[in-house]
Backbone as a ProteinNet text record, in pm:
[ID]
protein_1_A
[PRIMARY]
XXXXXXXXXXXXXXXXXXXXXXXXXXXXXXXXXXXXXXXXXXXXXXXXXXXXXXX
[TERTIARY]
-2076	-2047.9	-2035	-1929	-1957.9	-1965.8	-1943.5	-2030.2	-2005.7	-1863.7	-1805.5	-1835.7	-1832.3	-1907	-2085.5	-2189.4	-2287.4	-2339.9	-2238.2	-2264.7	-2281.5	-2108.6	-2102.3	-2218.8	-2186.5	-2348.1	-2487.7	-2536	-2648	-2647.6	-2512.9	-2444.6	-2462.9	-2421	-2370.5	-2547.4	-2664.6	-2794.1	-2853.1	-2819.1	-2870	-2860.8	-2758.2	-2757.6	-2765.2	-2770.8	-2855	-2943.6	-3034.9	-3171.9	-3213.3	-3145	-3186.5	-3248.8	-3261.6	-3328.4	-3248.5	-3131.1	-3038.5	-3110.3	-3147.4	-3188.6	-3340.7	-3404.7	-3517.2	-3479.3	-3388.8	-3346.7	-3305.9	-3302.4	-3261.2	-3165.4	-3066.4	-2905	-2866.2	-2773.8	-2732	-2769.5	-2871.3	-2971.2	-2910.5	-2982.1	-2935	-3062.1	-3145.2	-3252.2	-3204.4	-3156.2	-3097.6	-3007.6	-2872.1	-2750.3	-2851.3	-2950.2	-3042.4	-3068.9	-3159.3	-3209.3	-3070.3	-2973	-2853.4	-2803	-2800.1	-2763.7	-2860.1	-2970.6	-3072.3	-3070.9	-3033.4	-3055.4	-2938.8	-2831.6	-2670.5	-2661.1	-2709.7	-2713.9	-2810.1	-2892.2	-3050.4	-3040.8	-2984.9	-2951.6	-2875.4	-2755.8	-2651.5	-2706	-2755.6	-2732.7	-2833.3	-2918.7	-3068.7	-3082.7	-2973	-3001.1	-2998.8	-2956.3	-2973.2	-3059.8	-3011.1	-3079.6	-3161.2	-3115.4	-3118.2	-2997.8	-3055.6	-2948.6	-2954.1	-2818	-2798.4	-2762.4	-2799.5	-2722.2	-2659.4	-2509.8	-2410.1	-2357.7	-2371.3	-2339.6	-2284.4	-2150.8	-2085.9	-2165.9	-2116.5	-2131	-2151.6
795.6	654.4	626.1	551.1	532.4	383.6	370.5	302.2	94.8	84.1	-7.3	-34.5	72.4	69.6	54.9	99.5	79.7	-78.8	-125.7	-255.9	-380.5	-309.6	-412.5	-402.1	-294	-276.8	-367.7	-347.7	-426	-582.1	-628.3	-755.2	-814.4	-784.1	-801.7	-784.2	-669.1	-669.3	-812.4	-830.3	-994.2	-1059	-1089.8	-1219.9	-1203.4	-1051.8	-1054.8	-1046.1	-1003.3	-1015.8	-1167.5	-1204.2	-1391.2	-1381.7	-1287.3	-1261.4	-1380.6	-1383.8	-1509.5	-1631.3	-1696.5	-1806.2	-1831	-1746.3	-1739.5	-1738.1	-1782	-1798.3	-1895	-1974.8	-2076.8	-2081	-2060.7	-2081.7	-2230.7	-2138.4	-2252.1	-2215.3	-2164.4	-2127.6	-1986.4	-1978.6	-1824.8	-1750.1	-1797.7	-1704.9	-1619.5	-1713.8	-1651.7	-1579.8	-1604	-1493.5	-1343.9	-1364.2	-1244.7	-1176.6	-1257.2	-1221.7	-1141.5	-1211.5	-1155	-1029.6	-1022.1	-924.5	-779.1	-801.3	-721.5	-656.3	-695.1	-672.8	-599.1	-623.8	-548	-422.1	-398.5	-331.9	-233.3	-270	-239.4	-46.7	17.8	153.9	224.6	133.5	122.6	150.7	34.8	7.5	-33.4	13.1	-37.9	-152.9	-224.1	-357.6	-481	-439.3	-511.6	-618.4	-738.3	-905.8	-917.6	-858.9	-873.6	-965.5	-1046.1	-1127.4	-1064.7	-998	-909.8	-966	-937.2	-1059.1	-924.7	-920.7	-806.1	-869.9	-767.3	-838.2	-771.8	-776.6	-687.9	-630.8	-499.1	-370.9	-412.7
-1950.9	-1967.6	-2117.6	-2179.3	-2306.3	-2322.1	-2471.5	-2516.4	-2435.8	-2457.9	-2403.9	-2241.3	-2171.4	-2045.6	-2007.6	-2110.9	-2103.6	-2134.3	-2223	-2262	-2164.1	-2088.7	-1987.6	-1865.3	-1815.3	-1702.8	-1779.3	-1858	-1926.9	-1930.4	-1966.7	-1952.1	-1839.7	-1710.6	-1583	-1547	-1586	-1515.3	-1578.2	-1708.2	-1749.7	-1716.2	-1645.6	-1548	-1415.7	-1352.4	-1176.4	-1201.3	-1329.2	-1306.9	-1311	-1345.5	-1418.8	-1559.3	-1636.8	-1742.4	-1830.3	-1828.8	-1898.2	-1905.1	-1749.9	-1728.4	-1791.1	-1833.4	-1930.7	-2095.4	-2124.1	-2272.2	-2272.4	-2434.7	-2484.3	-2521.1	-2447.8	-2404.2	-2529.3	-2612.3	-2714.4	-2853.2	-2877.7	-2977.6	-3050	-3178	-3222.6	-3163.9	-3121.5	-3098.2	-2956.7	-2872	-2746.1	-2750.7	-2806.9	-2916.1	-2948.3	-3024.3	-3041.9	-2919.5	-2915.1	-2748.8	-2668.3	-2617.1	-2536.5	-2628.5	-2769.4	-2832.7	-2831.4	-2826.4	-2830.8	-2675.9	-2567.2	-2444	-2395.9	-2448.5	-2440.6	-2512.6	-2663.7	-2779.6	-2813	-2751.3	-2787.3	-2796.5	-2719.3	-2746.8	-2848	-2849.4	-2914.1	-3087	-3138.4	-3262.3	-3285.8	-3412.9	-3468.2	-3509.9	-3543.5	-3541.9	-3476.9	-3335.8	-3234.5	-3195.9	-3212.6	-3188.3	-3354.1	-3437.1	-3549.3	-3632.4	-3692	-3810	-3929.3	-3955.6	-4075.7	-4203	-4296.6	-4383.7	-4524.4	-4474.8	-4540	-4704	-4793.4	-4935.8	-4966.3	-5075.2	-5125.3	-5192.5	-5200.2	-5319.1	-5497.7
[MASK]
+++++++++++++++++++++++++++++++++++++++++++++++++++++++

């Protein structure tokens, strides 16, 4: 399975689990939250706010 496919499965379990409906839908904290729950394998910074500066 790669990476684009693992995402979506994780996506799609967030909202049959109802885990969605337990977040503050609207918010950046929930954006985190939904990011962290999709990503979380993926990429170490997952439901993290990065803050990128030039070189």
């Amino acid at each position: 399975m790669n990476i684009d496919e693992k995402s979506i499965v994780k996506a799609f379990a967030l909202f049959e689990s109802g885990d969605i409906e337990k977040m503050e839908i609207g918010t950046i904290k929930a954006l985190c939250q939904i990011h962290a729950c999709i990503f979380d394998e993926l990429f170490d910074f997952a439901g993290k706010i990065r803050d990128l500066q030039d070189e």
